[in-house]
N, C-alpha and C positions, 0 to 999 in steps of 0.2 A: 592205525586209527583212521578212520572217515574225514577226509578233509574239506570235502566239498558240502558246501552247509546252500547249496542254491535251492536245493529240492527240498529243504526241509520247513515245516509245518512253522510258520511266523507266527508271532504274537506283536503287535507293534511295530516300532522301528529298532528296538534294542532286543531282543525273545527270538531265538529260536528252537525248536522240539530236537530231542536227541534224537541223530541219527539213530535207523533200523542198524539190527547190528552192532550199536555199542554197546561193548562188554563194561557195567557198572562194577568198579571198583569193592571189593569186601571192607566194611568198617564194623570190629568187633564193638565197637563202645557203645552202640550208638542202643536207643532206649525204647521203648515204645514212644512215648511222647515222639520222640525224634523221627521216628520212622513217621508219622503221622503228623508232622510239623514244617521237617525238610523238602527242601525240591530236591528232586531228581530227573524230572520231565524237562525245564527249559535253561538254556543256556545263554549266557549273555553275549551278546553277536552286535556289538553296534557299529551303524554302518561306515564309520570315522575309519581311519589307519590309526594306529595306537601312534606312528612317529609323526602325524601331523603337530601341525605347533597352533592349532586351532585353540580358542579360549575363550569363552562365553563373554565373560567379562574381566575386565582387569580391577584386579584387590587394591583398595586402596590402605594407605600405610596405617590408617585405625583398622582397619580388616585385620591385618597383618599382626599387629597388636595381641588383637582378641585370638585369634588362631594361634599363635603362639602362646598365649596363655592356656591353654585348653591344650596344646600338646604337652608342654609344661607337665601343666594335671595331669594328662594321660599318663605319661613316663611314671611319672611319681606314681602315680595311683598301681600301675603292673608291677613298681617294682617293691610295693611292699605288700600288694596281694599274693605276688609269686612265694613274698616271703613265710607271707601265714599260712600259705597254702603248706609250705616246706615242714613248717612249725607243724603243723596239726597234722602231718602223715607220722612226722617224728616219732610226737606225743604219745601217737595209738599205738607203735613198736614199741617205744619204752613201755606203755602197760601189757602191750604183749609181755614184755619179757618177765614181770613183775610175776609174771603166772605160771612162766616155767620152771623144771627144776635146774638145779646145775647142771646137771649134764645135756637136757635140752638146750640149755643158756649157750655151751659151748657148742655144741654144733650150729646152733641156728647161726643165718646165711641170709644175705640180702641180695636179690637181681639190681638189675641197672635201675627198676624203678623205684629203688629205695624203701620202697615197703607201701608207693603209691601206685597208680595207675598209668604214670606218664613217665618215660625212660630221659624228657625232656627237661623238664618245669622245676625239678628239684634242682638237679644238677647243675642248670643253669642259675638258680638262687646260690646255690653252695661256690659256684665259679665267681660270681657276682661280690660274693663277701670277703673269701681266702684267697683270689686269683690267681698266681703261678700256682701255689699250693694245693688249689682245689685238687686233684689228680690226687694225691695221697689222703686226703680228707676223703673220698669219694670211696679209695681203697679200701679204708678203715673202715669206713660204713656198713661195709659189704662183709670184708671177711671178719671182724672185732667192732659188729656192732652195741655190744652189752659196755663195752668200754666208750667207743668211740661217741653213740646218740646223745648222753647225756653233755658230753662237751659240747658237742656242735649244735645243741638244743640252749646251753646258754649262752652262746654266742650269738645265734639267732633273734632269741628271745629282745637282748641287748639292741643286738640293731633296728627288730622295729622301735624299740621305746625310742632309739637316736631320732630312726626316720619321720615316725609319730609327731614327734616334738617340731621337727624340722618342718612338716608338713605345716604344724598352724601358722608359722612364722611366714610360710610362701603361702596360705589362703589370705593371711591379710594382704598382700601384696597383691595379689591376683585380683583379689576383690575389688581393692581401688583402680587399679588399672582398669580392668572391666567398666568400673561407674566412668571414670575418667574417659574412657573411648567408646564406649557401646552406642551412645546415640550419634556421632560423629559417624559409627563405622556402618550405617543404616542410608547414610546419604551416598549412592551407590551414584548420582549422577554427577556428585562433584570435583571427582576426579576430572570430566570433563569440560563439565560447565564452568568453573570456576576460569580456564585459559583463555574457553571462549566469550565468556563474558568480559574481563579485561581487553581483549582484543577489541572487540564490538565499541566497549568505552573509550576508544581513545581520540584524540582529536582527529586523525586524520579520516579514521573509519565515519566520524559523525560529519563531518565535510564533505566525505564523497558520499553520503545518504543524499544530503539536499543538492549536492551538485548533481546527483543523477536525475531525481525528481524533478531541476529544474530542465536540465537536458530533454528530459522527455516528454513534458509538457510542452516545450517550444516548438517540438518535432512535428507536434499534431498539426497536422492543416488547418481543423477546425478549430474558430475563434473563439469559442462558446469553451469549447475541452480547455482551451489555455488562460481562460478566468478561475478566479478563484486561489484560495492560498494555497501553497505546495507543499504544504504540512500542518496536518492536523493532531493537536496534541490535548485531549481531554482530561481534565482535574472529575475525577469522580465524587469527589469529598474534597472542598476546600479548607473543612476543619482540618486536612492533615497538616494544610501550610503554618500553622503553630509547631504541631510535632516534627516538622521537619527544619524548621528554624529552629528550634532547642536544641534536635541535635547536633545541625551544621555548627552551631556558637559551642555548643561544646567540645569538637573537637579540634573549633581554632583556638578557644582556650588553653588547650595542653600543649599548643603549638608555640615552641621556643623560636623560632625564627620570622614569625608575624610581630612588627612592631606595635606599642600599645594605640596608636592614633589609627593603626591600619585596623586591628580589630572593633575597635569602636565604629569607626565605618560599618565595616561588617554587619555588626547587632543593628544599626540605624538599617541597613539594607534589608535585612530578613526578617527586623520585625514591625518596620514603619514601609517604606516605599513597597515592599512586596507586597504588602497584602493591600495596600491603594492598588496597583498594577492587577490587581484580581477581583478588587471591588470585595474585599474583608475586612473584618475589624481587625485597628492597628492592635498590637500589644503593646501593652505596657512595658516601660521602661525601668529599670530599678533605680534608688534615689544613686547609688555609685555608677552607673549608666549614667544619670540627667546630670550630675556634677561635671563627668567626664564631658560630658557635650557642650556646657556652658564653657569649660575651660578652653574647647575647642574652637566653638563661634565665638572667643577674644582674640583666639591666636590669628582666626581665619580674618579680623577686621583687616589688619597690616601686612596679611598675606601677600603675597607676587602673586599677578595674573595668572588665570589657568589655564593650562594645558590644554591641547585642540581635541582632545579625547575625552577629557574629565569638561570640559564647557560643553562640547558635543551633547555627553551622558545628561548634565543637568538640564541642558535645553529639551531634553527630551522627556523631562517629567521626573529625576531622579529628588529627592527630598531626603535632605542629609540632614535637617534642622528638626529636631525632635518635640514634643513639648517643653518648655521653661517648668521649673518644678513647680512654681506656684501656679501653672495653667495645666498641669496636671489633669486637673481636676476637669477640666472642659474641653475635652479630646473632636476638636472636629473633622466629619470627615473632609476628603478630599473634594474639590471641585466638579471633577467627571464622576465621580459615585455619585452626588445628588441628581436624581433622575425619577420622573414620574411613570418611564418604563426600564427599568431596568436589563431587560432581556434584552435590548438594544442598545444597553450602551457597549464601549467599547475603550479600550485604551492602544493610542496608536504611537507605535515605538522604534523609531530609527537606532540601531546601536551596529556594533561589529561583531569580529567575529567571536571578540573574547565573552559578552554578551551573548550572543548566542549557542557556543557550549555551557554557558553557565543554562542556560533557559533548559537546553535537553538533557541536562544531567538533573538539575532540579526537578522538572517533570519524572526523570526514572526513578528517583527516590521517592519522590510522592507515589510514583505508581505501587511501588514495591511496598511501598506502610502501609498504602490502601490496602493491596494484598494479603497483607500480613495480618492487617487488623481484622478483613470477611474472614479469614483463615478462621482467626482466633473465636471472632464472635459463633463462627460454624461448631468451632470446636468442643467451644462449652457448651453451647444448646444438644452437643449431642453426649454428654458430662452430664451435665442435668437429666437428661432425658432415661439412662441407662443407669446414673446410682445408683438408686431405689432397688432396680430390678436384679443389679450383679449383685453376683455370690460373694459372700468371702472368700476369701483364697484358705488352702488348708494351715498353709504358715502364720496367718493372721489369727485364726482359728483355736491354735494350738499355742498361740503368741511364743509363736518363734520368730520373727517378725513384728516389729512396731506399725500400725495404723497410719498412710499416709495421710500427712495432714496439708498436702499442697494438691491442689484442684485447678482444673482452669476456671478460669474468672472472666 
């Protein structure tokens, strides 16, 4: 055979034309259709080494999931079409034989393809069902098939109805898995992303961000380049800072190792003094929040002096004192929010360092809702836009399939 494929006729990067020369192989089976459907002209030549360990991408373990689900299916699904297939070559010999006489009965004779077209497909069903045995099953076929088809026809028959049965029990399974990991197994960047974004998040990585910023700012000659703050962190949407305080308090709620005075802090921090520090309106308080607070500012009268950290924090604008519940009602803002230009006011904040991871992590998450939320608002407008016009599906149609009734919003 032709080894050398440099001289031949490309198609792409994977295609090349059969060498001058090659002798095409004889295939009796093959059908009109086939002959008019099949290649025979190009060859697959792609320019890799088959032993490279090259990989487009790496599967992640929902990938893995779902592929194994569908090989699953496949096995199943060949091994009881091989078997029908067996079945229905069977079937057509037993009516042969229904039409012979005796004496044609006894002479007739089966080849290796069992009375089908493939010397392969039966026998490997028949090997499949009787194993060591199959060889004398196969025997019988052949030379005492008026005896032997009808046995081995309901025996057959038997095991699809086993595998049938078997089969719905592993569609339910398959199906949940599938719902269970299909859309999990679509985020092809997260096998990634996910390592390096924890890395990115950690304190020391967000340290050396502004340690560098400020290194390189001081480097500059010019005085003008070394004005100005060394990080700039933009709230797109200050309504997120609500949705990002309900979540934070949510998940210090579930949190068994936060004391109940530490979390109370908390809720006074993310829904009172944050959004003074941003020039927003406070949120409200719930009355088992204001209770807690009052019991708080009794305990705080006879308190010990504070701490050069927590005095620090307070001098610096912090406001732990919430409304009283019966001034509930008369929520004032803060003193540097009243401003007749607002776009110039400013709040100015000495704290450390533990203050300042909290500041760049709070910004990520606000940035990421903001994201989430253009996402979403993108996503309906183009939900709305395209209902009307899409089709039903044919399972809808046929209601083989229930109508979904979840939309984005």
């Amino acid at each position: 055979m032709i080894s050398d494929y440099a001289t031949c006729k490309r198609l792409g990067a994977s295609y090349c034309a059969v060498p001058k020369g090659y002798v095409q192989p004889k295939c009796t089976g093959r059908t009109a259709l086939c002959r008019e459907v099949l290649n025979d002209t190009w060859v697959s030549f792609p320019t890799w080494s088959e032993d490279s360990t090259f990989v487009t991408s790496r599967k992640t373990q929902y990938e893995e999931y779902i592929y194994r689900c569908e090989d699953e299916r496949f096995e199943l699904d060949v091994v009881i079409e091989t078997n029908t297939a067996t079945i229905r070559v069977l079937e057509g010999v037993a009516k042969k034989l229904q039409r012979l006489s005796q004496e044609e009965v006894a002479k007739f004779r089966l080849d290796d393809c069992l009375g089908g077209a493939s010397p392969t497909i039966h026998q490997r069903a028949l090997r499949r069902i009787y194993g060591d045995k199959a060889a004398d099953i196969i025997d019988g076929l052949k030379k005492n098939p008026s005896v032997a088809v009808p046995v081995v026809l309901r025996r057959l028959k038997a095991k699809e109805e086993e595998w049938r049965e078997a089969q719905k029990g592993f569609n339910k399974i398959w199906r949940e898995q599938n719902e269970k990991y299909y859309l999990k197994s679509l985020d092809h960047q997260g096998i990634n992303f996910k390592p390096n974004d924890l890395k990115s998040l950690r304190s020391k990585s967000l340290f050396n961000e502004i340690e560098s910023l400020y290194d390189e700012r001081h480097e500059q000659p010019d005085d003008e380049a070394a004005q100005g703050p060394h990080l700039v962190l933009a709230y797109k949407d200050r309504s997120v800072l609500n949705d990002a305080a309900d979540l934070l308090i949510h998940h210090v709620k579930r949190q068994t190792s936060i004391h109940k005075d530490d979390k109370q802090r908390i809720k006074q921090l993310l829904r009172q003094f944050w959004p003074d520090l941003f020039f927003h309106p406070r949120q409200e308080l719930s009355d088992d929040e204001r209770d807690d607070q009052d019991d708080a500012d009794d305990k705080d009268e006879d308190a010990e002096p504070l701490g050069k950290d927590k005095a620090a924090a307070l001098a610096a604008g912090e406001r732990r004192d919430g409304p009283k519940k019966e001034e509930a009602a008369d929520v004032k803002p803060p003193p540097h929010a009243i401003s007749q230009h607002p776009d110039e006011c400013y709040t100015l904040l000495f704290a450390n360092n533990n203050w300042y991871l909290f500041l760049r992590l709070h910004h990520i998450l606000c940035e990421r809702l903001t994201r989430m939320y253009e996402r979403a608002v993108a996503i309906a407008s183009e939900e709305a836009k395209y209902r009307t016009d899409r089709k039903e599906s044919t399972a809808v149609a046929l209601r083989l399939k229930p109508k979904s009734k979840s939309f984005p919003a």
